[in-house]
Each structure stands twice: as C-alpha cells, then as structure tokens.
N, C-alpha and C positions, 0 to 999 in steps of 0.2 A: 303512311310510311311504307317501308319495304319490305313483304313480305320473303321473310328470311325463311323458315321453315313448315314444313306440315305433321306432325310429331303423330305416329301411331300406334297403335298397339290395343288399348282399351276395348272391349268388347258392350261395353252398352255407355250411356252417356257420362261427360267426365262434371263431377257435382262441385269439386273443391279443388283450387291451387294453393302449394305453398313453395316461395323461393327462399332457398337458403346458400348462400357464397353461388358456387356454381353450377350448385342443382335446382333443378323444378321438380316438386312432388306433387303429384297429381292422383285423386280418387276419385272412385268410378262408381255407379250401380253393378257392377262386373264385381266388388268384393275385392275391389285390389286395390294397392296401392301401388303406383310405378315411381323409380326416381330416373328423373332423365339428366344428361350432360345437358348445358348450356353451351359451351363451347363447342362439342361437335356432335350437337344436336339426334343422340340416339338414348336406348334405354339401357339406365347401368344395372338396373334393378329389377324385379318384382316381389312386391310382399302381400303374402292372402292376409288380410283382415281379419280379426278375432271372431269364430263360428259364422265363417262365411258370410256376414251381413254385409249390405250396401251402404260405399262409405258417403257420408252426405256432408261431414266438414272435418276441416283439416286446421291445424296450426303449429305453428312453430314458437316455443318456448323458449329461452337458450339453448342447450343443446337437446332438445327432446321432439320430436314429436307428438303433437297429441293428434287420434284417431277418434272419430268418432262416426255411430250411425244413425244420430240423433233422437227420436221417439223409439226410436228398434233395440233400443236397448246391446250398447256393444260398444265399449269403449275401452283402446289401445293407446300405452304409452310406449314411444321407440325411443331410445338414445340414437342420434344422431352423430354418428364419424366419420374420420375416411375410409373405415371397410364399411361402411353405407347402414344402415336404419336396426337395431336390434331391440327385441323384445324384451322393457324394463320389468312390465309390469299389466297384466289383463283383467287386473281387476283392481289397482287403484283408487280408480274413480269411481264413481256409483254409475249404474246403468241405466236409471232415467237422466241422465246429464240433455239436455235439450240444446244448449249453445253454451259457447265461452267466450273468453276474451284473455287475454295475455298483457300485464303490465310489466314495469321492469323500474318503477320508481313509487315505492308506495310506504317508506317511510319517511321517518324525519330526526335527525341528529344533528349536532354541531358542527360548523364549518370548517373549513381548516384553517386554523391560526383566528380562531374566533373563539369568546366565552361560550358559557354551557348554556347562556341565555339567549342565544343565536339558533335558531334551525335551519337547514340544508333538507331538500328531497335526498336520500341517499341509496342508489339502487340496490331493489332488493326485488328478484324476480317472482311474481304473486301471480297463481293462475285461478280465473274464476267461471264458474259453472251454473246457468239456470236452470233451474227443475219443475218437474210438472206441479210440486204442492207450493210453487210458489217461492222456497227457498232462493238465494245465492249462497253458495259456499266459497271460501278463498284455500285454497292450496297453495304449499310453499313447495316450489318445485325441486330443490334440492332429493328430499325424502320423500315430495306426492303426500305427506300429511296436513288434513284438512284442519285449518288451524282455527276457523271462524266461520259461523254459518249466522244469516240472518234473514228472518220472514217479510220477506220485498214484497212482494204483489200477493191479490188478494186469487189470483191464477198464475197458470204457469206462464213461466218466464220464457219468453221464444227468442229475445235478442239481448244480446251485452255488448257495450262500445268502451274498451278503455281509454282514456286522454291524458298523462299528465295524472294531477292530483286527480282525475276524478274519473270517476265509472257511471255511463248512464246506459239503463235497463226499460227495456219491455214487456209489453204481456199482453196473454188474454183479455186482461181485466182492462183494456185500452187505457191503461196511463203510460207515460216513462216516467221514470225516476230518476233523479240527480243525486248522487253519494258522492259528499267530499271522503277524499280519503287521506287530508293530511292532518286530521284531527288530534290531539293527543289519546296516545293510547289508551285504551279501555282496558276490562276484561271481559267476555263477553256481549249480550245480548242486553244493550239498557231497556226502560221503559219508554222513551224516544224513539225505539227504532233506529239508534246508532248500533253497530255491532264492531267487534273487535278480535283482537287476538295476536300475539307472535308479533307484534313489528308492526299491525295492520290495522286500519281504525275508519271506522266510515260514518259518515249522519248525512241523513238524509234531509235536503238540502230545498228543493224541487219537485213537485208532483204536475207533469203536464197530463191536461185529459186530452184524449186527440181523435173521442167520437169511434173510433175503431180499433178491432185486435189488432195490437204489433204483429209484422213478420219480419220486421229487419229492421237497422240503423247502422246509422257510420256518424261520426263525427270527426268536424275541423272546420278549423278555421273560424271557433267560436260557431260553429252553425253545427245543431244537429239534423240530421235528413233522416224520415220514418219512411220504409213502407209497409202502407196497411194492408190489411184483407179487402179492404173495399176497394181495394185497386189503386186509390191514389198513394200518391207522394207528401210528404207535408215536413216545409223546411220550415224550420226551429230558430229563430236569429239571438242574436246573445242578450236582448232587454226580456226573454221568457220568464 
C-alpha cells in the first residue's frame, strides 16, 4: 500500500502500538511514551514513563491507558482525553505484571424484554494481568480494583489473549490454558481451578501442552497462533 508517512521522534527502538479514535501511542526503550495525530501525522505529546523504565507494552482500556515495562517492574495507568493521557494512578497494578489483555464482555445478565432465566454477555470492561508466581488477576477498570485472582500455570504467565466469553493464557510451564468466562458467578478461588469475583467468573476449560515456553498468542477466527522460545509458531485449530 502507500506509504503515507515516516513518524519520528523516539530515541531507541519503538516496542508497543496503541490506536485510539485519532491518535497512535507509541512506546519506546527511550522511557517514553509519544501520542501522535493521525490526521496530520505529527507528535501532540510526550509522556516520561514511571522511574524512567523502558516501555515494552501498551494498551488501551476504555478510556485509559495502561503502561507497562514488563519484568522491570514499572507499571502506569493514564486516563485518556482530549487534553491528551494523565496520570491516574502509579501504582495500581502490581509491578511484576508480565502481560495483559483487555475484555469488554465478561458478564452475564438478562436480555431485554426477556425472563431472568435468559442470559446476555453484558459489557463490563475487565483488565487482566500475568505474573511471574504464575497468578492472573482480573481488574475492574472503573476503580483499577483487583476483584479476582487465580493460580493459572504452574510458571509465569508471559501471554494473555482475550476473545469474547474467553481468555487463553501462556507460560513458562509450556501449556496454554483455556478459561471460560461466562460461567455463573462464583466467589472466589474453587477447588477446580474456576476463580471468580465482581461480575467475573472463569473455569478452566483447556490445557494445550505445546512442548515449549509461551512468548506470545493472538487469537481468532476460532484459531489460536503461539509463539514459542524455540522459535516456532504453532497454530491451534478449533477441534483442540
């Protein structure tokens, strides 16, 4: 296609994109974050990262960003406006947060104009975090309060993929995991291995072994895609 622009600024390599309406935010090993125009392709922004670390992932929440430096321990949340990105909160999150992922449909209630014996996904924006003991935690991003934590892998968690009803995770411990999440609510941490909380309810569904440490995932289109340590790729088709 046609190369529209060459966008500069950044002083060491750029690690993470996030587009949101007509901005691109973009992090760097430089400790910064930039937001740029879409439309007339320059920088409206700069914002230094919490104790100068190197940003390694970025995402966008409803209106928030979230910052992170991944194992470096350094994680930033911005509310996101039109006077551009402000500092909600630098300590939120916990500081071994290693990856996340971001839902926006993760309960379940009664349709409209339907009985109470009917359920509906009904959004409710849920942010989740993998950590090095293995944990995932869910945070409701209204408040940033961690409303559910559950012991996923038997190592740390290096990837999250949200889809719809479900969340699948990575790890050291070379499995992914599949978590339904439109379970009836719980409270807490069962003996299953379902966890719960606030709105939010997950069982584990899935365990693929895939012979190597996760370093990434994406999911769609009913297909999960891993990439491992051991350098391959390995697609996931939906009879897994």
């Amino acid at each position: 296609g046609e190369h529209r622009a060459q966008l500069r600024g950044h002083g060491e390599a750029v690690m993470s994109l996030e587009a949101r309406a007509d901005s691109l935010f973009s992090g760097s090993w430089d400790t910064t974050i930039r937001e740029w125009s879409l439309q007339h392709m320059h920088c409206l922004r700069v914002i230094q990262h919490a104790n100068s670390k190197p940003v390694a992932r970025m995402v966008c929440c409803k209106d928030t960003l979230v910052v992170s430096s991944g194992t470096m321990g350094a994680t930033q949340i911005h509310a996101v406006h039109h006077h551009g990105p402000t500092p909600v909160s630098a300590s939120a999150l916990p500081p071994d947060m290693v990856c996340h992922a971001a839902s926006s449909a993760v309960g379940i209630g009664p349709g409209p104009g339907a009985d109470s014996s009917s359920g509906i996904f009904r959004p409710s924006a849920r942010f989740y975090t993998g950590h090095k003991d293995g944990y995932i935690r869910v945070w409701e991003t209204e408040t940033w309060r961690c409303v559910a934590a559950l012991p996923a892998h038997k190592d740390c968690v290096t990837a999250l993929a949200a889809w719809g009803a479900w969340l699948v995770s990575g790890s050291v411990d070379s499995t992914v995991r599949l978590w339904d999440l439109s379970s009836a609510n719980l409270t807490g941490v069962d003996e299953e291995g379902g966890f719960a909380g606030m709105g939010c309810s997950a069982l584990c569904v899935k365990v693929i072994a895939v012979q190597s440490e996760v370093a990434s995932l994406v999911v769609g289109d009913g297909q999960i895609v891993i990439g491992c340590k051991d350098r391959s790729i390995r697609v996931i088709g939906p009879s897994c």
